[in-house]
C-alpha positions in Angstrom: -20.5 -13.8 44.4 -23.2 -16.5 44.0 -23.1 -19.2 46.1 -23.9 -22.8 44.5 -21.8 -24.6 41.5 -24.3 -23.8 39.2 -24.6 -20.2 39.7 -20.6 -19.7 40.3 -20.6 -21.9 37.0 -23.3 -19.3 35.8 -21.4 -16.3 36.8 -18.3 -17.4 35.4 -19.6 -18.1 32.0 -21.1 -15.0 31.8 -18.2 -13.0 32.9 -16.1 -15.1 30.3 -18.6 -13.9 27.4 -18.5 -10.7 28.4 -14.8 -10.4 28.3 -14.5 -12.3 24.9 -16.7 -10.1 23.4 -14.7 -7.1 24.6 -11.6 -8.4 23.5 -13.7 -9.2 19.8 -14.6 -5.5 19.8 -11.3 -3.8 21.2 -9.8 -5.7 18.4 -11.8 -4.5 15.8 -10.9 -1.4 16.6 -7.2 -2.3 16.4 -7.6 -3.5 13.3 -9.6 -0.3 11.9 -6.7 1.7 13.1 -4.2 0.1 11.0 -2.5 1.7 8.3 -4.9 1.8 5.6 -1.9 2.0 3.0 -1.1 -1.9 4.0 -2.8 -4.8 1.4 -3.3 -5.6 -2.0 -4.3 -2.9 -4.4 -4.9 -3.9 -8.4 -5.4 -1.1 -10.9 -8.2 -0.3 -12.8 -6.5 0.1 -16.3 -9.9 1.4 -17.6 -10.5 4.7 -14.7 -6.4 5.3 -15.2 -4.9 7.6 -17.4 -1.6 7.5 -18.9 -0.2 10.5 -20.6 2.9 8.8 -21.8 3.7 5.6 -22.9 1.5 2.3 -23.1 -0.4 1.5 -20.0 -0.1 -1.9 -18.6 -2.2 -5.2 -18.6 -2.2 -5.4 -15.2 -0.5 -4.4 -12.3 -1.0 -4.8 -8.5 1.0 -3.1 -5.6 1.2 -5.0 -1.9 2.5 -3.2 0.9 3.3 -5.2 3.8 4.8 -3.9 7.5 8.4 -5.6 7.9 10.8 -4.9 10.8 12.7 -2.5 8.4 9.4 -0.6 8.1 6.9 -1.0 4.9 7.7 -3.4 1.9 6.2 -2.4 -1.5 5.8 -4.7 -4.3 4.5 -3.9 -7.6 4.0 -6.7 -10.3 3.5 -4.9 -13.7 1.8 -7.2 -16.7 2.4 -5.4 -20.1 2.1 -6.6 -23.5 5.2 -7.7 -25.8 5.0 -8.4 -29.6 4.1 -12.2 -28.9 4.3 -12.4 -25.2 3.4 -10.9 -22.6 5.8 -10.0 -19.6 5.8 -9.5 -15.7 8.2 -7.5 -14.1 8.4 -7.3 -10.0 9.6 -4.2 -8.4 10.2 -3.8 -4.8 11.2 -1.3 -2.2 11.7 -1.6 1.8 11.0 1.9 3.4 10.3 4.0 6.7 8.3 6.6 6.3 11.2 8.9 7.3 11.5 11.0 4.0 15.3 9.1 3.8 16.9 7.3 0.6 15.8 3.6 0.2 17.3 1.6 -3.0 15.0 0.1 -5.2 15.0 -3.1 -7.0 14.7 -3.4 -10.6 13.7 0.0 -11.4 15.1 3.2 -13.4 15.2 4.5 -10.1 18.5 3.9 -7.8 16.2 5.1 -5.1 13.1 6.2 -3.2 12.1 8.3 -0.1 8.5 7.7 1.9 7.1 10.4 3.4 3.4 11.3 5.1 1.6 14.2 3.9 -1.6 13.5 5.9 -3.8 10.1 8.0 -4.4 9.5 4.1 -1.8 10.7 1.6 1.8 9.7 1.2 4.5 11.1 -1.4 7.4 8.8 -2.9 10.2 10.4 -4.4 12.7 8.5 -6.6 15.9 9.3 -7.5 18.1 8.5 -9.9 21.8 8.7 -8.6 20.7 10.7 -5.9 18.7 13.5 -8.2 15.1 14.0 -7.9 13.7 12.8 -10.9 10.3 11.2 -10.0 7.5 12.0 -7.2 4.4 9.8 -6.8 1.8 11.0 -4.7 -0.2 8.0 -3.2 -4.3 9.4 -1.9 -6.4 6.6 -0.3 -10.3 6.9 -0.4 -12.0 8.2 3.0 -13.7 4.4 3.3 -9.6 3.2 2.5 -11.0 1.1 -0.4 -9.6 3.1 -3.3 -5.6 4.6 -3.6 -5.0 6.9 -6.6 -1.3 7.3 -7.5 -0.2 10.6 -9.6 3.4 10.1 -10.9 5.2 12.8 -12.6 8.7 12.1 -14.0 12.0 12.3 -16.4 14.4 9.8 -16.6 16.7 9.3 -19.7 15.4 6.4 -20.9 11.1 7.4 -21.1 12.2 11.6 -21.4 8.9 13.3 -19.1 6.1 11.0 -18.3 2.5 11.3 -15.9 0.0 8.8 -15.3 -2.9 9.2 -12.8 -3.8 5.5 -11.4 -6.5 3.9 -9.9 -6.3 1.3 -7.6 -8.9 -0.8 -5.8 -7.9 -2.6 -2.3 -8.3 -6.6 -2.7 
């Protein structure tokens, strides 16, 4: 240990630096680990395709961690005859592959499950049968999500739509 003020001062500084910048790089690599699901992600109307029905203006999905596990909200923009309307959808989940209920939705339900590091599958319900699955695949880099949704419910008959969504 070095023996005058200036060099204990010297040392300490050092030392101090050395440990900040650890803790700057050990938490960067906390933060790459992180579910790369979680954030914003807007669609790209223009690289989706909708087989049925009209696709919207806009829409952008956030899923956030919460102590009840992940909270997806999905705020969908589509066109009416002189107005345009906004309607918010939203889910708490575990990935467990268990029955979550859904707000404001045709679905009563939905199950999360993990297929792979990068691929998820929802399945909705609609009192309790099967009657939508949405397969959500991020991007390697975790800077694009596509979502493939293939479904029948009474109201839209069979529907598809392959989506592309960037990560804010």
């Amino acid at each position: 240990m070095p023996s005058s003020g200036f060099q204990r001062f010297c040392f300490v500084f050092v030392v101090c630096g050395v440990l900040a910048a650890a803790s700057v790089v050990a938490g960067g690599k906390a933060a790459q680990s992180a579910d790369p699901l979680i954030g914003t992600w807007n669609l790209d109307v223009f690289k989706s395709t909708f087989t049925t029905g009209e696709p919207p203006l806009r829409r952008s999905i956030t899923f956030e961690v919460v102590p009840e596990g992940i909270k997806q909200t999905m705020l969908t923009t589509r066109q009416g005859f002189n107005i345009s309307e906004t309607v918010r959808v939203e889910y708490t989940a575990k990935i467990d592959g268990a029955d979550y209920p859904i707000i404001n939705s045709g679905l009563s339900t939905v199950a999360l499950k993990r297929i792979d590091a990068t691929t998820f599958e929802r399945t909705g319900k609609i009192n309790g049968k099967p009657s939508e699955t949405a397969t959500m695949k991020l991007s390697r880099d975790g800077k694009m999500m596509t979502i493939t949704t293939k479904g029948n419910s009474p109201a839209a008959g069979d529907y598809s739509r392959t989506e592309i969504f960037t990560k804010q």
